[in-house]
C-alpha positions in Angstrom: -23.4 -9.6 23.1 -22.7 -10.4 27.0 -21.2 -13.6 27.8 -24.3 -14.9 29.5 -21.6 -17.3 31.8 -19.5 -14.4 32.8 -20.7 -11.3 32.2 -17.5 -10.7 29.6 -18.5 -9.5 26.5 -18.3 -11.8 23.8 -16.6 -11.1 20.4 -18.9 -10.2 18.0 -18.3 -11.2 14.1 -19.4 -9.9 10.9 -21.3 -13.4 10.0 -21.5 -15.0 13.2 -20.3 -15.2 17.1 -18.9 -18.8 18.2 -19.9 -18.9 21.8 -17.5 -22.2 22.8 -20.1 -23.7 25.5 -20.0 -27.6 26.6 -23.6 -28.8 25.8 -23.8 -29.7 29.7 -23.0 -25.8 30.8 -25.6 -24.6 28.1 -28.4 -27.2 29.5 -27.7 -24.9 33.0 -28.6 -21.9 31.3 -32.3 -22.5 30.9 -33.0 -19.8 33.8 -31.1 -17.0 31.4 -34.2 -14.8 30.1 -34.7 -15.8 26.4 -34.8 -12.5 25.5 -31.1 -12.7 25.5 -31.7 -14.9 22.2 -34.2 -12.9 20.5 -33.5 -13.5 16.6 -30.9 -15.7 17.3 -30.0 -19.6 16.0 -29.0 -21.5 18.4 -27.2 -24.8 17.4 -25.1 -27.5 18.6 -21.5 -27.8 16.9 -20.1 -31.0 19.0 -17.7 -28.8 21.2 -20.2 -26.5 22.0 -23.3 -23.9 20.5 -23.3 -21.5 17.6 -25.2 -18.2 17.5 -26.1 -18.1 13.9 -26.0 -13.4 13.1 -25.8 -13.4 9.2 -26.1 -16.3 6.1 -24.4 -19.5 6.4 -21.9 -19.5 3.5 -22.5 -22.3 0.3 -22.0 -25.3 3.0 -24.5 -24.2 5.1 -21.9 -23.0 7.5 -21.4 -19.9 9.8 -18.6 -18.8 9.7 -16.4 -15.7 11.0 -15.6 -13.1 8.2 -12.4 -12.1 9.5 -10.0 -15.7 11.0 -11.4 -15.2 14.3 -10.5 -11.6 15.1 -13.7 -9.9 16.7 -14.9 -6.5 14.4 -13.7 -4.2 16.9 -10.6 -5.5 17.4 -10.2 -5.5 13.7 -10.7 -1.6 13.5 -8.4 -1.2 16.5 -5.7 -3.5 15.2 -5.9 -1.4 11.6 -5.5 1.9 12.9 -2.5 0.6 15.0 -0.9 -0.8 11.6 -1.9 2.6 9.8 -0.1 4.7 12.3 3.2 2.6 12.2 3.3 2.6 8.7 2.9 6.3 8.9 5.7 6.5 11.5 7.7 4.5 9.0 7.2 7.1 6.4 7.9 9.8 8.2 11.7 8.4 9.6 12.2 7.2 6.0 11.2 11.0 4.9 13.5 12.4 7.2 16.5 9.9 6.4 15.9 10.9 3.0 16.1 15.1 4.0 19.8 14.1 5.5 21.0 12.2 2.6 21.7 9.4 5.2 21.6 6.7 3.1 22.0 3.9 5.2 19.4 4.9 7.1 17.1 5.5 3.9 18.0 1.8 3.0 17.4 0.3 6.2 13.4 0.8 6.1 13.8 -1.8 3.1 13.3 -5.5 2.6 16.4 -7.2 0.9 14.0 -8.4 -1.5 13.0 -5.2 -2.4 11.7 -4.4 -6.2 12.2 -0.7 -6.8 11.1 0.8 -9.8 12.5 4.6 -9.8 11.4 7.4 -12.1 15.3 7.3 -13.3 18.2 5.5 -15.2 17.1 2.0 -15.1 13.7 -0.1 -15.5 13.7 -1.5 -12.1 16.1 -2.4 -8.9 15.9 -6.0 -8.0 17.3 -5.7 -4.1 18.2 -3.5 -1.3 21.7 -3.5 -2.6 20.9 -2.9 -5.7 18.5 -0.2 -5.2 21.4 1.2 -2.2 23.6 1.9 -4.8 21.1 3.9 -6.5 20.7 6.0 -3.9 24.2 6.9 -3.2 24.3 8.2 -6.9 21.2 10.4 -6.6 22.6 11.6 -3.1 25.8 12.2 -4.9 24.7 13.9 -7.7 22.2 16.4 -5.4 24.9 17.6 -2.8 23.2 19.4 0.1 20.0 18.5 2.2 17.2 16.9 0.0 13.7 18.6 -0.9 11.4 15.8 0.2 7.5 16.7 0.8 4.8 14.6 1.4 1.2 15.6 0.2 -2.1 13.8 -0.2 -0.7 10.7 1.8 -3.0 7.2 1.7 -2.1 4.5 4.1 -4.1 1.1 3.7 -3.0 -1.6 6.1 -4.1 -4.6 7.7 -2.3 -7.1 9.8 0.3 -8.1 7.7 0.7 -5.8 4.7 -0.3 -2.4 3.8 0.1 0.0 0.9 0.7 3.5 0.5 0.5 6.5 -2.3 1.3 9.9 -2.7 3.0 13.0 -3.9 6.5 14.0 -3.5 8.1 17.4 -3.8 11.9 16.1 -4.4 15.1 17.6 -5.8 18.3 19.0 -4.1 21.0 20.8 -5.4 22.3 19.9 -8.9 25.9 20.1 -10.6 25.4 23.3 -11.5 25.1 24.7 -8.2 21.0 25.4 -8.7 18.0 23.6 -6.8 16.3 21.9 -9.0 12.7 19.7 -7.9 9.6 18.8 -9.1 6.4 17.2 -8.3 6.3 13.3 -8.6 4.1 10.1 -7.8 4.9 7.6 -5.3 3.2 4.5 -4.6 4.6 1.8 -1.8 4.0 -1.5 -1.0 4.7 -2.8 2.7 5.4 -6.5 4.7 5.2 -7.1 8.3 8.1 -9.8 9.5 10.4 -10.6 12.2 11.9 -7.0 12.3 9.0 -4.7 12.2 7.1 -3.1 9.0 9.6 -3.1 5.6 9.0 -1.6 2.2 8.6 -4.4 0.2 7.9 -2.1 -3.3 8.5 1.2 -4.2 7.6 3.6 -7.4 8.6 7.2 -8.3 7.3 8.3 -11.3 6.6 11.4 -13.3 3.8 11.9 -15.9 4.5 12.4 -19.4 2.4 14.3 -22.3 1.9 12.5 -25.8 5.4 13.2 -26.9 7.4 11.5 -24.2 7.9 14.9 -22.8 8.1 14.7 -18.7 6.0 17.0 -17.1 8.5 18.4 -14.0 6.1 21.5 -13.9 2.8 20.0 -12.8 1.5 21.0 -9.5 -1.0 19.1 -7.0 
């Protein structure tokens, strides 16, 4: 809807659209073609009018859906988040292809809870979980397999969430590449210092013997 004071437009809600007009300014509006309200409920909230668009919630108040944040803006602001955390994923990704693993450690909160596919149930920490990875980048000497497929990004303002599959291995011991196929799901924070990887799981399926399945492919 056009700002019928200043030819802005006005931000339009899910439920409603909060139009912040002095009952004196709106009185001065009377010349404005009505057709500009056609459906609309006009009513008078002490500081100013409401244009009712949807059902009042179980007060019998309209309210925004979204804390104020006009629908477009929303969409806008979501694909921004979306993008940065798949920005995120992608340095991580290539931190992890260098075995850098200060670097791989540095896109995580310190409050980190990891739960890997590998030698212990969960890793409470960024330290924690850094020592971790300087044993697997130990044990696979050599640039790391690391491929993304089927990546899902979910974010709004302040958190987001992620899954998908991961071709990982590197060289073993025994001198031979060894990788497989696994499932990753990521949890995500916004705070002073940017997006951080708040949660993190690796896991591999298993059949009904407790057998892993390294073999499956997407």
């Amino acid at each position: 809807m056009r700002d019928l004071l200043g030819g802005r437009e006005s931000p339009r809600y899910s439920t409603a659209v909060f139009l912040r007009i002095p009952d004196e300014r709106f009185k001065a509006l009377r010349g404005v073609a009505r057709s500009h309200w056609s459906g609309a409920s006009w009513t008078s909230r002490g500081r100013g009018y409401c244009r009712s668009e949807g059902p009042p919630d179980d007060q019998g108040k309209s309210i925004p859906a979204h804390a104020g944040i006009p629908r477009h803006n929303q969409e806008s602001a979501m694909s921004s988040e979306v993008s940065a955390i798949r920005q995120l994923i992608e340095d991580w990704r290539a931190a992890v292809r260098a075995s850098d693993v200060p670097r791989i450690v540095s896109y995580y909160a310190e409050d980190i809870v990891a739960f890997d596919a590998i030698l212990q149930l969960q890793f409470k920490g960024r330290d924690a979980y850094q020592k971790h990875w300087q044993a697997c980048t130990e044990m696979c000497k050599g640039p790391m397999t690391f491929d993304i497929a089927e990546l899902q990004i979910h974010a709004d303002q302040q958190v987001a969430f992620a899954h998908y599959l991961c071709h990982c291995g590197g060289t073993g011991p025994d001198g031979k590449p060894h990788s497989s196929w696994m499932r990753v799901s990521a949890g995500y924070r916004k705070q002073g210092d940017g997006w951080k990887v708040i949660h993190e799981h690796f896991s591999a399926p298993f059949d009904m013997d407790g057998k892993a399945l390294f073999d499956l492919q997407p």
